[in-house]
DRENPA-3360 file (N, C-alpha, C; in nm, 2 decimals, always signed):
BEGIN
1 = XXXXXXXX = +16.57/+6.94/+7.37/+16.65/+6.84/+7.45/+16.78/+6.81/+7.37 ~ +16.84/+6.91/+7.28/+16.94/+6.87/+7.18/+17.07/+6.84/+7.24 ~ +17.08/+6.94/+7.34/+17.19/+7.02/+7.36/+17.26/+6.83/+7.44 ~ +17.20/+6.78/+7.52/+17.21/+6.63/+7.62/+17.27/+6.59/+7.53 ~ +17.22/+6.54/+7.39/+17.29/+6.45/+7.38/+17.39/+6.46/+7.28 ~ +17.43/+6.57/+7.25/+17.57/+6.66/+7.27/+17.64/+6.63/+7.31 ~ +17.66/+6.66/+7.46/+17.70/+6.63/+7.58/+17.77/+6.48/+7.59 ~ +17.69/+6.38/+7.59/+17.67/+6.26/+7.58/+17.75/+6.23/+7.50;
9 = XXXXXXXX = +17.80/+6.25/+7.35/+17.85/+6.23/+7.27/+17.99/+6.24/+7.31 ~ +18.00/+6.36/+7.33/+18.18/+6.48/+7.34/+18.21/+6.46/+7.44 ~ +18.13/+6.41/+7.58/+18.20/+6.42/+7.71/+18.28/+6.28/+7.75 ~ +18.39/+6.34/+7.82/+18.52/+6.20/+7.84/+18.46/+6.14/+7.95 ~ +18.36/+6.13/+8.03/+18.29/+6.09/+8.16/+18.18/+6.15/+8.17 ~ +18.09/+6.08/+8.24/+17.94/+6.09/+8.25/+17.90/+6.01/+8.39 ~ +17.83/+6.11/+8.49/+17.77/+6.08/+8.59/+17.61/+6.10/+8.52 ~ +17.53/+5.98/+8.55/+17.40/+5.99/+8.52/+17.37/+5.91/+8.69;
17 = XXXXXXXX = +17.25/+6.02/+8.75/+17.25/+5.99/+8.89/+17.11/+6.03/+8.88 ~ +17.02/+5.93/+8.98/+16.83/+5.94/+9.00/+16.82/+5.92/+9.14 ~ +16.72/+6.00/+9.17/+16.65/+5.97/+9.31/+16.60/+5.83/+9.29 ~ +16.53/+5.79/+9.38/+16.45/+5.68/+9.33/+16.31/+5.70/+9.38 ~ +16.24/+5.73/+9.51/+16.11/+5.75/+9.53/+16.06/+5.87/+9.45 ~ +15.95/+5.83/+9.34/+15.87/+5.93/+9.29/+15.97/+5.99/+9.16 ~ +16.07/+5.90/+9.10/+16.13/+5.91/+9.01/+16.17/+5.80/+8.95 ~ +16.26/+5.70/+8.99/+16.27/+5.56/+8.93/+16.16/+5.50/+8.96;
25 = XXXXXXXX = +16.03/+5.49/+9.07/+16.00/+5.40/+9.10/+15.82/+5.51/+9.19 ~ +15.72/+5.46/+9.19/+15.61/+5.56/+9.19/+15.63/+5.54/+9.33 ~ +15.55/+5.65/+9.39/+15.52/+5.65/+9.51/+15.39/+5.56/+9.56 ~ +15.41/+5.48/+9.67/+15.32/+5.40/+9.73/+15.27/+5.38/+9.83 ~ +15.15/+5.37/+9.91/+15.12/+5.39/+10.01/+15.25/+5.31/+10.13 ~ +15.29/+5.22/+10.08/+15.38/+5.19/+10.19/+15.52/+5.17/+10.13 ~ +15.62/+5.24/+10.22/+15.73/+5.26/+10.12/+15.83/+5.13/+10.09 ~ +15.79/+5.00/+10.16/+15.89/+4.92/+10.20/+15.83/+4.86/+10.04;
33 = XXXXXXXX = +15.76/+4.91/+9.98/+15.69/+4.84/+9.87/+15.70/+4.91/+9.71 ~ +15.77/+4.96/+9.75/+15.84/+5.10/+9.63/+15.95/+4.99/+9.53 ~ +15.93/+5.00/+9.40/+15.98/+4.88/+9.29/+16.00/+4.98/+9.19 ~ +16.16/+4.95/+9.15/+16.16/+5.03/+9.04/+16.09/+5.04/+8.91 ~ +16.06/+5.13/+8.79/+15.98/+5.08/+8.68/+16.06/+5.01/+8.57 ~ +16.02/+4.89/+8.56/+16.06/+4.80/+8.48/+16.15/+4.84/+8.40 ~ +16.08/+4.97/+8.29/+16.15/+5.01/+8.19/+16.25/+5.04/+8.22 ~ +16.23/+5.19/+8.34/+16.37/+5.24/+8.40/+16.49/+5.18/+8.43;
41 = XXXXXXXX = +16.43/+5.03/+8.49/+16.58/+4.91/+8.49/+16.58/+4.88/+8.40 ~ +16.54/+4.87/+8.29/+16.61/+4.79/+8.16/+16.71/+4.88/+8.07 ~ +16.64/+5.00/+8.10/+16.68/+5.12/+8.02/+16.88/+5.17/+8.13 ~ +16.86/+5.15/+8.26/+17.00/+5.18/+8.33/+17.09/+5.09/+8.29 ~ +17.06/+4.92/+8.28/+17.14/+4.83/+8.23/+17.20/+4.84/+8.11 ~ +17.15/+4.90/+7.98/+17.22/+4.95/+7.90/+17.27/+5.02/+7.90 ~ +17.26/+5.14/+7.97/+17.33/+5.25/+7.99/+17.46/+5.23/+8.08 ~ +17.41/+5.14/+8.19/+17.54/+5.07/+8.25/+17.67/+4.97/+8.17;
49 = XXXXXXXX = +17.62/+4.93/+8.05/+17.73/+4.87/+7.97/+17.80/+4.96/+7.91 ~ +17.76/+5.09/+7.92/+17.89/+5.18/+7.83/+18.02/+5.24/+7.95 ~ +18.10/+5.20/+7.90/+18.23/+5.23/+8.02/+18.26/+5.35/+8.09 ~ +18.18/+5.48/+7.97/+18.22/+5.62/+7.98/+18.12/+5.64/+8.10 ~ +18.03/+5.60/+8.14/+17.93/+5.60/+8.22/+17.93/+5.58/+8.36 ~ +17.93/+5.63/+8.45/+17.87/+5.58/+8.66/+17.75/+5.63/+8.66 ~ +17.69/+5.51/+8.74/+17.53/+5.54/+8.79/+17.56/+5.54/+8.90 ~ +17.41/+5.61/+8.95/+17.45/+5.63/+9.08/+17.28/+5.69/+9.14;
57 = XXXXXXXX = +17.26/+5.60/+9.28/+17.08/+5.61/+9.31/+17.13/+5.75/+9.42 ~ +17.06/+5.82/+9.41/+17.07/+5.96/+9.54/+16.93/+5.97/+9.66 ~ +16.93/+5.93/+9.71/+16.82/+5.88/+9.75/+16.83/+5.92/+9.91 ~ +16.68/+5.96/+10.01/+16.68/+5.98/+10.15/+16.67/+5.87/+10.25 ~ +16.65/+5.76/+10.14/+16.66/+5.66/+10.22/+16.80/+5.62/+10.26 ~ +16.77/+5.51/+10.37/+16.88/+5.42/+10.45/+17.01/+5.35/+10.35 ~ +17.11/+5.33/+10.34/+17.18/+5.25/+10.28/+17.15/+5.15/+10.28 ~ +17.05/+5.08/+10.37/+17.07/+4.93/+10.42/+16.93/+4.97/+10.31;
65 = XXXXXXXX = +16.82/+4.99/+10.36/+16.72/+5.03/+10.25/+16.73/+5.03/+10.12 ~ +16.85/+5.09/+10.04/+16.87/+5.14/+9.91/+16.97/+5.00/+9.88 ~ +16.98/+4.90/+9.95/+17.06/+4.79/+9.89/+16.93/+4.68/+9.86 ~ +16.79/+4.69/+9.92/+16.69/+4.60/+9.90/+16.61/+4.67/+9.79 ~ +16.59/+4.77/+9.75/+16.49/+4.83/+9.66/+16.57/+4.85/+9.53 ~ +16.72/+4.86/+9.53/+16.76/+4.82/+9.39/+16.83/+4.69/+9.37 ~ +16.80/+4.59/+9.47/+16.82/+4.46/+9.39/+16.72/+4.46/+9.28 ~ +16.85/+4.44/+9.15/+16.78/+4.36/+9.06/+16.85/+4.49/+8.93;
73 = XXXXXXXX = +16.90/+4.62/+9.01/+16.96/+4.73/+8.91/+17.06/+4.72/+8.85 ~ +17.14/+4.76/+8.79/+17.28/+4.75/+8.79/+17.38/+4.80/+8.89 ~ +17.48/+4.77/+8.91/+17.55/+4.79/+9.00/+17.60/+4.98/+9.00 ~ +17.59/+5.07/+9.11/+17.60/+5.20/+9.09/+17.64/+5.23/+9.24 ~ +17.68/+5.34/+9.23/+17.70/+5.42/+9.33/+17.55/+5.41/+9.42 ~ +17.55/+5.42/+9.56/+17.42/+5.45/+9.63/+17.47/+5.57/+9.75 ~ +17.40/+5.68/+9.76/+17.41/+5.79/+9.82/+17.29/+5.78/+9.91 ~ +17.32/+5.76/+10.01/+17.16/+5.74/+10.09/+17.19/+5.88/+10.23;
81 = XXXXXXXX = +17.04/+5.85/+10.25/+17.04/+5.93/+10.43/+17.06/+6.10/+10.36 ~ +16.99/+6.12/+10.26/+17.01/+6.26/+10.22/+17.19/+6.33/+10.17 ~ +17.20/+6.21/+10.13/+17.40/+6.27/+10.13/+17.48/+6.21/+10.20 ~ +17.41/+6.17/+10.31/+17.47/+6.16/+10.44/+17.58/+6.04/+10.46 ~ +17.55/+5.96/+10.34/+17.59/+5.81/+10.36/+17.63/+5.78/+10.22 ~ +17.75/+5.68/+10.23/+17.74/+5.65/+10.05/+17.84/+5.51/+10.01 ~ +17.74/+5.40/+9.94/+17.86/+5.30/+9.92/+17.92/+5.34/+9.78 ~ +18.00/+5.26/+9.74/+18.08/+5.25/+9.61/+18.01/+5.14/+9.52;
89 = XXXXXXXX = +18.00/+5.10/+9.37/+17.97/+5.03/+9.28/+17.96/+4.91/+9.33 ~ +18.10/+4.88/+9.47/+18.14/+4.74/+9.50/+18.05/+4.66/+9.62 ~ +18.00/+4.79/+9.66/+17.91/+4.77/+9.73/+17.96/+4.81/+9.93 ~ +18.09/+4.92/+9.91/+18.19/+4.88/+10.07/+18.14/+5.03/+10.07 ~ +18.15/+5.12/+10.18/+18.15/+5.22/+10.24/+18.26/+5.26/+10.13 ~ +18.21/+5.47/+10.11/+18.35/+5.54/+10.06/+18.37/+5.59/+10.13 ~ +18.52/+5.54/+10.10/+18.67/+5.62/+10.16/+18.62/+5.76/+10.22 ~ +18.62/+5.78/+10.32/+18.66/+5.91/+10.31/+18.51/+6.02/+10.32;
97 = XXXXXXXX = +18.42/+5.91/+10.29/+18.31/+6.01/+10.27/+18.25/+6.06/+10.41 ~ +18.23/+6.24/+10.38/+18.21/+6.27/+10.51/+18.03/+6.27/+10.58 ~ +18.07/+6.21/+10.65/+17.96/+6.17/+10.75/+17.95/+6.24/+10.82 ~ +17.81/+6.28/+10.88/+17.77/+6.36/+11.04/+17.79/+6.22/+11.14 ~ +17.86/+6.30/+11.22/+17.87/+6.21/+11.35/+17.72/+6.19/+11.41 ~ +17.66/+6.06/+11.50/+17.49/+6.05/+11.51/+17.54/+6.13/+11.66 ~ +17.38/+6.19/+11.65/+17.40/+6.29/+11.77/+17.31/+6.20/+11.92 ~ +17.35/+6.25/+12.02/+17.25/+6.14/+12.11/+17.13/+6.21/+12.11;
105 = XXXXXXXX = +17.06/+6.35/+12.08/+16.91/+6.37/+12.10/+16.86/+6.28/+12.01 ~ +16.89/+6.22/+11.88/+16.85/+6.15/+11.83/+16.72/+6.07/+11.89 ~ +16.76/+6.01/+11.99/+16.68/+5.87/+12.09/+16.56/+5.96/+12.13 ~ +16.58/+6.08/+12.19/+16.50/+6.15/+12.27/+16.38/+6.20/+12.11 ~ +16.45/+6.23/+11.99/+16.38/+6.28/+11.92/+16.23/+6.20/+11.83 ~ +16.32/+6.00/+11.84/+16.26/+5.97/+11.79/+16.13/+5.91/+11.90 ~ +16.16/+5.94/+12.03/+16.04/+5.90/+12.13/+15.94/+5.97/+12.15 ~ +15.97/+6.14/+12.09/+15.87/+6.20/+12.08/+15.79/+6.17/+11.95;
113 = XXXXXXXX = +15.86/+6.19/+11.80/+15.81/+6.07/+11.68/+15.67/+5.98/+11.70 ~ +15.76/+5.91/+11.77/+15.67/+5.80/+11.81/+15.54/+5.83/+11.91 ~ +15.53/+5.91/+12.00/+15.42/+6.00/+12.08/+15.32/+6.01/+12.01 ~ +15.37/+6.05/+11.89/+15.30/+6.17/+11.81/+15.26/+6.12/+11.76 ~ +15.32/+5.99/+11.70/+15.21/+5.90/+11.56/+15.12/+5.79/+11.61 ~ +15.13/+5.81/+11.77/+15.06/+5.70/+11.84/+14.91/+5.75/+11.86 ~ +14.92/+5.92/+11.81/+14.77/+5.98/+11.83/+14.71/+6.04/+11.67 ~ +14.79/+5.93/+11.60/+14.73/+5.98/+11.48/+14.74/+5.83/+11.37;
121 = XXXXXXXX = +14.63/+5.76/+11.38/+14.59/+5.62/+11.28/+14.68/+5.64/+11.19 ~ +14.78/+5.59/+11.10/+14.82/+5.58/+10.97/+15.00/+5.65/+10.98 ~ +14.99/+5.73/+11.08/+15.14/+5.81/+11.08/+15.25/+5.71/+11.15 ~ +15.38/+5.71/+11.05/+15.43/+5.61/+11.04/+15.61/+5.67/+11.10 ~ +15.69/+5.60/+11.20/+15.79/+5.65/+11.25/+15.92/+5.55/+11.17 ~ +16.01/+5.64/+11.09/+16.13/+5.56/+11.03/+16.22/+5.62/+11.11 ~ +16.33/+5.53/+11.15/+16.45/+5.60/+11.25/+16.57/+5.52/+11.13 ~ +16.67/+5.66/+11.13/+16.79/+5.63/+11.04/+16.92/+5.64/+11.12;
129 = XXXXXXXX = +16.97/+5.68/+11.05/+17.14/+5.61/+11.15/+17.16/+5.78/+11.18 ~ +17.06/+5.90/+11.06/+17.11/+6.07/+11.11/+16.98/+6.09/+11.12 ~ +16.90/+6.05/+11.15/+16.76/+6.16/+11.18/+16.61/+6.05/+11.19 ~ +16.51/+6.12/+11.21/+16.36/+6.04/+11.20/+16.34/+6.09/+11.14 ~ +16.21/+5.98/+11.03/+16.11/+6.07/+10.92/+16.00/+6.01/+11.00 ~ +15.91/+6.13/+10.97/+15.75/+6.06/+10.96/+15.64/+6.08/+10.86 ~ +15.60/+5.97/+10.83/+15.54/+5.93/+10.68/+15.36/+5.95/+10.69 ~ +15.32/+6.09/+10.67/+15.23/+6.16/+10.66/+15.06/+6.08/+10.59;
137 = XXXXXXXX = +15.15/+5.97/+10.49/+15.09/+5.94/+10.35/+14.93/+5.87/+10.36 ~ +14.90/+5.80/+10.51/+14.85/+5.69/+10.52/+14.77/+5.75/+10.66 ~ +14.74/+5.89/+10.70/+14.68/+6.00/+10.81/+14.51/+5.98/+10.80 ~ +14.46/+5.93/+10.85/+14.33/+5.94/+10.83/+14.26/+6.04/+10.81 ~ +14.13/+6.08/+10.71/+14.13/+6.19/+10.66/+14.10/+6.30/+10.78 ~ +14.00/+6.25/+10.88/+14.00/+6.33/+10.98/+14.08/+6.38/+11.12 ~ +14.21/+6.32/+11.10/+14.29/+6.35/+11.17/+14.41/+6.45/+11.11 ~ +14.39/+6.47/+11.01/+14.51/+6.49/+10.91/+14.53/+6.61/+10.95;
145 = XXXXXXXX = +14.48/+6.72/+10.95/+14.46/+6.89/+10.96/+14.61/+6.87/+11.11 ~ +14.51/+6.83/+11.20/+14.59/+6.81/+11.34/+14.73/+6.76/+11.34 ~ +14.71/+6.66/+11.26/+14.82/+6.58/+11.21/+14.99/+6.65/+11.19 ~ +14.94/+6.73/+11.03/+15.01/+6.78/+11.04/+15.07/+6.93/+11.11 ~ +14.98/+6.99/+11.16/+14.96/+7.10/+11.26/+15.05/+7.01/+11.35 ~ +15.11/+6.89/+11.42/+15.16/+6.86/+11.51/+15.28/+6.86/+11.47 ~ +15.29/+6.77/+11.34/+15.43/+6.73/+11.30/+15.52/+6.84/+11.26 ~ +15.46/+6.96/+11.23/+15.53/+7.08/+11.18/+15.59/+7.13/+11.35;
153 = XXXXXXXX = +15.48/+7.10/+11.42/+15.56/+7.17/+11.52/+15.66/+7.11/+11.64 ~ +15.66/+6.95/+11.56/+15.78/+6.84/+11.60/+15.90/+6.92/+11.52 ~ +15.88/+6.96/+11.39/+16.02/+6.94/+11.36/+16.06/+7.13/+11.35 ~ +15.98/+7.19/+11.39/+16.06/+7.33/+11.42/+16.13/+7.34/+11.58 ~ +16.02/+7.26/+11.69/+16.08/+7.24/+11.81/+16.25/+7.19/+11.81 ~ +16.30/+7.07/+11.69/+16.41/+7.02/+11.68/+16.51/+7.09/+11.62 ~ +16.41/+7.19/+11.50/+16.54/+7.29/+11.44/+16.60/+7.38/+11.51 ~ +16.50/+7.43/+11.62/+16.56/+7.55/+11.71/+16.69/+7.49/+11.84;
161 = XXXXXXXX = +16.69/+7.36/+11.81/+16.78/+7.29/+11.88/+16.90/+7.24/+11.79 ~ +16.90/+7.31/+11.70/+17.03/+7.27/+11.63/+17.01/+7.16/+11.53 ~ +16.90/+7.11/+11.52/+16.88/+6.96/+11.40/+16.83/+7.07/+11.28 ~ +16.84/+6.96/+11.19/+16.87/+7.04/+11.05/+16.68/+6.95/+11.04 ~ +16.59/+7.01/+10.94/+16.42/+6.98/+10.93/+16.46/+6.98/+10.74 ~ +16.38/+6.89/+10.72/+16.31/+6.93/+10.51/+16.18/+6.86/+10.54 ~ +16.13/+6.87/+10.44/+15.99/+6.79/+10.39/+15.97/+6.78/+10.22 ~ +15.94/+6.65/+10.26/+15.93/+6.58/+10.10/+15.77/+6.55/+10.06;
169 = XXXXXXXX = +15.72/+6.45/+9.97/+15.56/+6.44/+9.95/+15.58/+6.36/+10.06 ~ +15.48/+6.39/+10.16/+15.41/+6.31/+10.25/+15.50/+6.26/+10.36 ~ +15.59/+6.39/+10.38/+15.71/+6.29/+10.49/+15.78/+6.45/+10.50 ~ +15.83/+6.44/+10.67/+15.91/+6.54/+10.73/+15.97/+6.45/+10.79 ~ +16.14/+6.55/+10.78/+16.21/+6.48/+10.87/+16.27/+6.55/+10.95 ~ +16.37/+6.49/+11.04/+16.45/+6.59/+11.11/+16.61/+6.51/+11.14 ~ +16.73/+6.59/+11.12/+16.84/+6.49/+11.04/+16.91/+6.59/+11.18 ~ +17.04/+6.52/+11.20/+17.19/+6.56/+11.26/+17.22/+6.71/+11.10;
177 = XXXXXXXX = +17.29/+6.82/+11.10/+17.36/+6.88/+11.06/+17.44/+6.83/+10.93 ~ +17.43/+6.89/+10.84/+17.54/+6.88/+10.72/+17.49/+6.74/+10.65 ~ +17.55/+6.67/+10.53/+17.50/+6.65/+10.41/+17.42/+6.70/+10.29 ~ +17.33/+6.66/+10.25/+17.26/+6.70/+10.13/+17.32/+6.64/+10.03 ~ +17.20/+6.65/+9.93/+17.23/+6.59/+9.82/+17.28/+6.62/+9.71 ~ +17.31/+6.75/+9.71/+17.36/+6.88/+9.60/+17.51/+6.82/+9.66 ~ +17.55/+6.87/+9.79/+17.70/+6.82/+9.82/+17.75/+6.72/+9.77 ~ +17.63/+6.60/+9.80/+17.70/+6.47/+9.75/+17.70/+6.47/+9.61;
185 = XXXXXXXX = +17.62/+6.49/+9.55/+17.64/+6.46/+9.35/+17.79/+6.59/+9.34 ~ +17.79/+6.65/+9.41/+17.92/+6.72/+9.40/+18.09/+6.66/+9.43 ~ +18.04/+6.61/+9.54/+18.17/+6.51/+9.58/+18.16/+6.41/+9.47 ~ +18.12/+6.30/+9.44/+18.06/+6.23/+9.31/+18.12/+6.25/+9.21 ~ +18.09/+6.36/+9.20/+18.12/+6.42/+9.03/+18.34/+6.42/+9.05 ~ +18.34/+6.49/+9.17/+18.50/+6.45/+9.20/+18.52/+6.32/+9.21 ~ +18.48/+6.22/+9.24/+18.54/+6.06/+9.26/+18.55/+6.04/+9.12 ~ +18.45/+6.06/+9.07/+18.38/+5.96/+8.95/+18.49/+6.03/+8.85;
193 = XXXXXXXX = +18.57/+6.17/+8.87/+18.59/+6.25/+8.75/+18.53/+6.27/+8.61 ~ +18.42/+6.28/+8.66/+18.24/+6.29/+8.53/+18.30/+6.45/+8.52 ~ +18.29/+6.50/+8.36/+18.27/+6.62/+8.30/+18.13/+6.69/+8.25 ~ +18.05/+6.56/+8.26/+17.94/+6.58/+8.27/+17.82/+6.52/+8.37 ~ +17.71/+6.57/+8.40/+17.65/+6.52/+8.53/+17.50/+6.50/+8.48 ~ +17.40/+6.41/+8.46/+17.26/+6.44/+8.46/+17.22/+6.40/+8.60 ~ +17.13/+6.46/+8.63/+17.04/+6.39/+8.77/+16.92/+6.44/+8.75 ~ +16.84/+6.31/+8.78/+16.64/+6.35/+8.79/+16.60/+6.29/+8.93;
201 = XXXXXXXX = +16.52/+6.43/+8.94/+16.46/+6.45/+9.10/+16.28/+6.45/+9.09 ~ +16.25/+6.46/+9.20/+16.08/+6.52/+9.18/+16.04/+6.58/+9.31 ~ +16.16/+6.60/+9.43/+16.13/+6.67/+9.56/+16.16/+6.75/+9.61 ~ +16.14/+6.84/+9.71/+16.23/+6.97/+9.70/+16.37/+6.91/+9.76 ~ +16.36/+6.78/+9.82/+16.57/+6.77/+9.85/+16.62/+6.75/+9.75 ~ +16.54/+6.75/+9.58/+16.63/+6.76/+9.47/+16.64/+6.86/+9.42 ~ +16.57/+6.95/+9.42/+16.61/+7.15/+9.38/+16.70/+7.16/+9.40 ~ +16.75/+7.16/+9.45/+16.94/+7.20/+9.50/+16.99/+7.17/+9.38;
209 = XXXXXXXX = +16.98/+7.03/+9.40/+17.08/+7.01/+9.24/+17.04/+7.02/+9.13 ~ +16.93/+6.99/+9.14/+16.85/+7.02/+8.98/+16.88/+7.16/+8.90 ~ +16.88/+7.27/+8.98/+16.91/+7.42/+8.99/+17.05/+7.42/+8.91 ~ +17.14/+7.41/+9.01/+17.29/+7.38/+8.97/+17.26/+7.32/+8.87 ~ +17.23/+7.22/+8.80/+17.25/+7.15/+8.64/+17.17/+7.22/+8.57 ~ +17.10/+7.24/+8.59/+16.99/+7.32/+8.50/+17.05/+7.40/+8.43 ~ +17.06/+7.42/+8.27/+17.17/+7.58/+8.20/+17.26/+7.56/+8.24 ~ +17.35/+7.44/+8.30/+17.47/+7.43/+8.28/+17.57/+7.34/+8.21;
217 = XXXXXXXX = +17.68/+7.42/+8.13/+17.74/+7.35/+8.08/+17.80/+7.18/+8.03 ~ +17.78/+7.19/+8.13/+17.78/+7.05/+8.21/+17.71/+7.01/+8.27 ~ +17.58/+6.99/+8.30/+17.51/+6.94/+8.33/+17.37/+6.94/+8.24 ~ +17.30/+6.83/+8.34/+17.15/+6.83/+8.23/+17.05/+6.76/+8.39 ~ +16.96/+6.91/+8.41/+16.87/+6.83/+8.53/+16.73/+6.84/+8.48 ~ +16.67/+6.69/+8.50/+16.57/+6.62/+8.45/+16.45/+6.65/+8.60 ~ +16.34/+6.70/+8.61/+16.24/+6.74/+8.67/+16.11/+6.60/+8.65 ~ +16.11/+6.56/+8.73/+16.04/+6.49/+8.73/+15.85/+6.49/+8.74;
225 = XXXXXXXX = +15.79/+6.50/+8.74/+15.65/+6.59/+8.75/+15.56/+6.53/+8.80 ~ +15.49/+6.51/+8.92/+15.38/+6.48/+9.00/+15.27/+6.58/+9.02 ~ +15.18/+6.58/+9.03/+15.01/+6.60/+9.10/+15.05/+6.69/+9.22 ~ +15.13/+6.59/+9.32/+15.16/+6.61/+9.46/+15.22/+6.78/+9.45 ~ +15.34/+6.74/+9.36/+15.44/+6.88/+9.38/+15.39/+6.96/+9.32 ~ +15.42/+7.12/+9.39/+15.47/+7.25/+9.26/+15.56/+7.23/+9.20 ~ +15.56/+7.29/+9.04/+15.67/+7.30/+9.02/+15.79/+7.40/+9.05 ~ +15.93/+7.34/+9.01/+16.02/+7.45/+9.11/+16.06/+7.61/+9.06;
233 = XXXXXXXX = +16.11/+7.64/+9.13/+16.08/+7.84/+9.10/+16.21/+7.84/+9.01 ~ +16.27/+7.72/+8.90/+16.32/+7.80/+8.78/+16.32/+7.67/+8.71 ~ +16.37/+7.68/+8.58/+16.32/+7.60/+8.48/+16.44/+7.52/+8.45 ~ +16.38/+7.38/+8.46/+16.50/+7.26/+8.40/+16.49/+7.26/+8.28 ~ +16.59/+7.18/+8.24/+16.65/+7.13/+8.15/+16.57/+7.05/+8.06 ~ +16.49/+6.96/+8.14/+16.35/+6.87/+8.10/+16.26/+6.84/+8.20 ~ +16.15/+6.81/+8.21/+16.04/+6.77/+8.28/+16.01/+6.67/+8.23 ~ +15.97/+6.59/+8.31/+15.90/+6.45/+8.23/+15.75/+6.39/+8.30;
241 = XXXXXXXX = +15.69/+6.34/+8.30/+15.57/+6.29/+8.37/+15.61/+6.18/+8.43 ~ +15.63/+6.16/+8.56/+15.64/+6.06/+8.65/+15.79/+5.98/+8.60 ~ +15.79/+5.86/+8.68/+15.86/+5.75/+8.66/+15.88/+5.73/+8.49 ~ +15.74/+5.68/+8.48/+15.74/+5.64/+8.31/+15.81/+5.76/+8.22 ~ +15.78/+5.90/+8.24/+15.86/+5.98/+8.15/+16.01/+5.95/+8.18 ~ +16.05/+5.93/+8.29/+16.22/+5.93/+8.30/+16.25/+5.87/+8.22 ~ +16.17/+5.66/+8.22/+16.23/+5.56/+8.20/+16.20/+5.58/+8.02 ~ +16.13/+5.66/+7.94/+16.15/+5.70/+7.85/+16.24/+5.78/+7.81;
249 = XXXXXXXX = +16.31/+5.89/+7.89/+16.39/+5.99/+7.84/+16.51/+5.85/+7.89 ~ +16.56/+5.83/+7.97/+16.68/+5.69/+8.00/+16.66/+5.59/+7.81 ~ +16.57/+5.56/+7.78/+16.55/+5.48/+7.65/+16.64/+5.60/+7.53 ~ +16.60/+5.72/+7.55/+16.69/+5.79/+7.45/+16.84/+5.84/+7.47 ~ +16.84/+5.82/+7.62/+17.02/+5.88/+7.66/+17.08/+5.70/+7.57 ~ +17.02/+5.63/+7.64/+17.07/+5.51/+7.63/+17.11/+5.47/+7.52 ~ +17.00/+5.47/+7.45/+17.04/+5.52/+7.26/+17.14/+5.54/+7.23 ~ +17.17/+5.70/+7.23/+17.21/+5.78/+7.22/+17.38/+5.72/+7.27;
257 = XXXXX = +17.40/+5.70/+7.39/+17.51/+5.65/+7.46/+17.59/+5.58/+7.35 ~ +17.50/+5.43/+7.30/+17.52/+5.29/+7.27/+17.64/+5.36/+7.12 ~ +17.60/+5.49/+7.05/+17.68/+5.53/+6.94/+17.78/+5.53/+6.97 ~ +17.82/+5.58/+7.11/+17.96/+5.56/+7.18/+18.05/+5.43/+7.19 ~ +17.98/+5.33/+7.20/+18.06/+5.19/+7.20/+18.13/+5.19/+7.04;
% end
């Protein structure tokens, strides 16, 4: 892990950017109940006093969402809706940042959604400002087989209609066209003018970027490690075990950083 804090040292700007579900914060049967890990916020706030430094949450959740589950973090960039959406440190919409226009099947899509979880105890319907998820996590055991056998064939029926489909632990969604999260830490890395980038993920909407940082120059992508996931088909930079490994590897950037003041 030498090579980071290298990096950290020599570089004139530093984007350090986290997902937050199943990285800052564990995964939990109900998501409205997702809290970051203590350490990890204590460990950002220092990292947040060094000047050379932007944080920034990357996250598939709602904006409106990602303003209630990091009260209490330091002030950072928030990238919500898969890319799709993004405030600034100050907390206002950015300038400029490109958005998918909401499409109207949207309504039609999320009434099927809702059909579908009405015949399955535990399956849960989120509607966003670009797409529905539905939250797999809480499927009763004997319904689950069906369950998902249905939901899969919710969101291929919407792909072949032009909606863009992913799937995370325990959640498929189906989005409007364009964003991602690779795009946005990319756009990011232009606002912010960062020479250097870390970002830790744990789901496949973070392989995109994790990949890109991974062996690169400039960058450092941190792999986050669950039970739930495979790991991904090439090798980061670091892996860590859950939340608690990040908010220990954040304890040594942070360190590390502080030689900089």
């Amino acid at each position: 892990m030498g090579p980071i804090f290298q990096f950290l040292l020599s570089s004139r700007r530093i984007l350090l950017a986290s997902d937050f579900d199943g990285t800052l914060s564990s995964i939990v049967p109900d998501p409205s109940a997702a809290r970051a890990h203590p350490e990890a916020a204590a460990q950002l706030a220092r990292i947040a006093a060094n000047p050379a430094v932007e944080l920034a949450i990357v996250s598939g959740r709602s904006l409106q969402e990602m303003d209630r589950l990091c009260d209490g973090l330091p002030r950072s960039w928030k990238i919500g809706d898969h890319g799709r959406s993004a405030k600034g440190p100050d907390g206002n919409p950015v300038d400029g940042w490109p958005e998918p226009e909401a499409s109207g099947s949207l309504e039609d899509l999320e009434l099927e959604a809702r059909a579908l979880a009405a015949l399955h105890p535990g399956m849960a319907v989120e509607r966003k400002r670009h797409g529905v998820c539905l939250h797999l996590r809480n499927v009763a055991p004997g319904s689950r087989n069906l369950a998902l056998e249905q939901a899969h064939a919710w969101k291929t029926r919407w792909a072949s209609r032009g909606l863009e489909s992913m799937e995370g632990r325990e959640v498929i969604e189906v989005q409007t066209r364009g964003g991602g999260k690779l795009a946005a830490i990319r756009r990011l890395r232009e606002l912010t003018d960062s020479d250097f980038v870390v970002f830790a993920g744990d789901d496949t909407t973070d392989i995109p970027s994790l990949e890109w940082l991974s062996g690169a120059p400039d960058g450092f992508g941190v792999w986050v490690r669950s039970p739930e996931r495979e790991p991904p088909g090439f090798e980061p930079d670091a892996v860590v075990e859950g939340p608690g490994g990040w908010a220990a590897l954040l304890e040594r950037i942070a360190s590390q950083l502080e030689k900089r003041i």
